[in-house]
TINU-294679 format. One record per residue (C-alpha): residue in one letter; chain; residue number from 1; x negated, y negated, z. Coordinates in Angstrom, 2 decimals. Each point is the difference from the previous one (the first is absolute). Layout:
PT  code  unit  pos       xx       yy       zz
PT     A     A  NUM        X        Y        Z
...
# end
This chain:
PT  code  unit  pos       xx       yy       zz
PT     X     A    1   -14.06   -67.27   -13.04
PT     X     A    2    -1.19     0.40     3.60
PT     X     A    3    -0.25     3.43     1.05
PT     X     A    4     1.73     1.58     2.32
PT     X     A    5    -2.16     2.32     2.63
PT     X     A    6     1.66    -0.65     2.89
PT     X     A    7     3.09     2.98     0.49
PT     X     A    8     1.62    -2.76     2.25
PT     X     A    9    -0.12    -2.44    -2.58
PT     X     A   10     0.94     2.39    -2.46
PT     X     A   11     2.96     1.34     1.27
PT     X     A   12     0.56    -3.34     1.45
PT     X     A   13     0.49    -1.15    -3.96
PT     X     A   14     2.15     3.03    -0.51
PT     X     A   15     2.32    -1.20     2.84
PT     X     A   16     0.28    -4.11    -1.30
PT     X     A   17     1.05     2.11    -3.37
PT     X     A   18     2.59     2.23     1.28
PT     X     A   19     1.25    -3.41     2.30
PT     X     A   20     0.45    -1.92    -2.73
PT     X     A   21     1.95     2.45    -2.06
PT     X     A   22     2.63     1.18     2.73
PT     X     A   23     0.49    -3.61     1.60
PT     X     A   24     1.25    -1.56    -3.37
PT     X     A   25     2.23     3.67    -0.70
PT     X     A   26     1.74    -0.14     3.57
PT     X     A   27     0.55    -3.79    -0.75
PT     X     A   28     1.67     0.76    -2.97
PT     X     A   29     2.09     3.07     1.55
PT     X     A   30     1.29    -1.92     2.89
PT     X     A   31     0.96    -3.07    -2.62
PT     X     A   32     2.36     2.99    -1.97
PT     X     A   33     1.24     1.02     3.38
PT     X     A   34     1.49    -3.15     1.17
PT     X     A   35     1.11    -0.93    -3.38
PT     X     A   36     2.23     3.60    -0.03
PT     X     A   37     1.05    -1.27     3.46
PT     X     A   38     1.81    -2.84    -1.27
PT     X     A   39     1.41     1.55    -3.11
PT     X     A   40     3.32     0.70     1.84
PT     X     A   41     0.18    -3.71     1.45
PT     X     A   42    -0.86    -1.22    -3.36
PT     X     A   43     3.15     2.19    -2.09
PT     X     A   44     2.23    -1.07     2.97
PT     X     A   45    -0.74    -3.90    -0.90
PT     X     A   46     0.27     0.54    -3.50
PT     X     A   47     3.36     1.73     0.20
PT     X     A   48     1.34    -2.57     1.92
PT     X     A   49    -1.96    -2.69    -2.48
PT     X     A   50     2.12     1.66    -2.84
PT     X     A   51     3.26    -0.65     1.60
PT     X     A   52     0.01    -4.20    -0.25
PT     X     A   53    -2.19     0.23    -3.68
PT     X     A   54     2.94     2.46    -1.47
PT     X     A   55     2.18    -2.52     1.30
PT     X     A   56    -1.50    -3.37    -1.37
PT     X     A   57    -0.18     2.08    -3.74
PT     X     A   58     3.85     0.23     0.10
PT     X     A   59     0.22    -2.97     1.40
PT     X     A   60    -2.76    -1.68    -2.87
PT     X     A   61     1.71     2.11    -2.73
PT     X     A   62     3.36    -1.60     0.31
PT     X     A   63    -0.95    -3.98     0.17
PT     X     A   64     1.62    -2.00    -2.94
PT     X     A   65    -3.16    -2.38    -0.92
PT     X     A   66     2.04    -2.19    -2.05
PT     X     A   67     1.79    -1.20     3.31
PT     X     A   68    -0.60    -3.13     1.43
PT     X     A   69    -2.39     0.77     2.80
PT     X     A   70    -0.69     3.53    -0.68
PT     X     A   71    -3.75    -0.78     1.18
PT     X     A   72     0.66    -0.52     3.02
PT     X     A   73     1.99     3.47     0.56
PT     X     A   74    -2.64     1.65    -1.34
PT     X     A   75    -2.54    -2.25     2.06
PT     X     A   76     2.02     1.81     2.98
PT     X     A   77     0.16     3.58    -0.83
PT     X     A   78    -4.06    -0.33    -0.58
PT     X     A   79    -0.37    -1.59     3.46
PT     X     A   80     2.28     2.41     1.51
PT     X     A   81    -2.16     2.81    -1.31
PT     X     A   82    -3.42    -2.35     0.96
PT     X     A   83     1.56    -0.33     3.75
PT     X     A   84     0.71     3.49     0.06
PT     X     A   85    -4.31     1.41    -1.03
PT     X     A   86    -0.91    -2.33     2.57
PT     X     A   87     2.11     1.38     2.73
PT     X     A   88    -1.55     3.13    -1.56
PT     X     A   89    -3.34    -0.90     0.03
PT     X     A   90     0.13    -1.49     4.05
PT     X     A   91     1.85     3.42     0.85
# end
């Protein structure tokens, strides 16, 4: 291990330490920050993402399957709910 006589180098090492501990911490602290920024946006969507699913689980719980083309009501109601996510997802 090279030694280190130099005070610049020295504290120069000390400094490259410290740098690499605080630049990965304030990383980190500004990735929680923005994520607690959204939380509000994100409950909004979801409460209004509840709304169509509660619907299509009435809607799924009441389908006679022994009826001639049941599938294809049910093929509905899940692309009803589909159509709605992505409407969610493009905002």
């Amino acid at each position: 291990m090279p030694r280190l006589d130099n005070v610049y180098v020295h504290h120069g090492a000390i400094f490259a330490g410290f740098v690499a501990v605080l630049v990965p911490a304030l990383s980190a602290a500004l990735v929680g920050i923005l994520s607690y920024a959204e939380l509000e946006l994100l409950a909004d969507q979801s409460a209004q993402m509840q709304r169509p699913v509660t619907r299509a689980e009435r809607q799924l719980g009441g389908f006679a399957l022994d009826l001639p083309l049941a599938t294809q009501d049910l093929g509905a109601e899940i692309r009803r709910v589909a159509e709605a996510m992505l409407l969610d997802i493009k905002g």
